[in-house]
Phi, psi and omega in degrees: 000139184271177167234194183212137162266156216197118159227124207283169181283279187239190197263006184265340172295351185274344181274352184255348196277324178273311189290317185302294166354288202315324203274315175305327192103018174270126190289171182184151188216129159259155219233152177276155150335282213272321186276356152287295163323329153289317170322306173306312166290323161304344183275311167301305157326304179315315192288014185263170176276117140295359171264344179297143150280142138247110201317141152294358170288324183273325170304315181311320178327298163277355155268340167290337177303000000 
């Protein structure tokens, strides 16, 4: 099932946009600022190449950096 994200402009458009849901029967959860940046980093993730290898070294590198 896909879902929809909603970012409503201020907070009385999030209260008639969540009260509507509730009347329709449609479930819905609201997500914080930082667990919207986690989805988005999870989204990026899934799209990267996993066959590339990288040495440990060149990782230390670029952390010393």
């Amino acid at each position: 099932m896909k879902a929809l994200v909603i970012t409503p402009k201020d907070e009385d458009e999030f209260k008639f946009i969540r009260d509507l849901l509730e009347k329709l029967g449609v479930g819905s959860s609201a997500l914080s600022e930082e667990e919207l940046e986690d989805i988005g980093m999870s989204k990026l993730m899934r799209g990267i190449d996993k066959s590339k290898k990288v040495s440990r070294a060149e990782i230390m590198k670029k952390l010393s950096a």
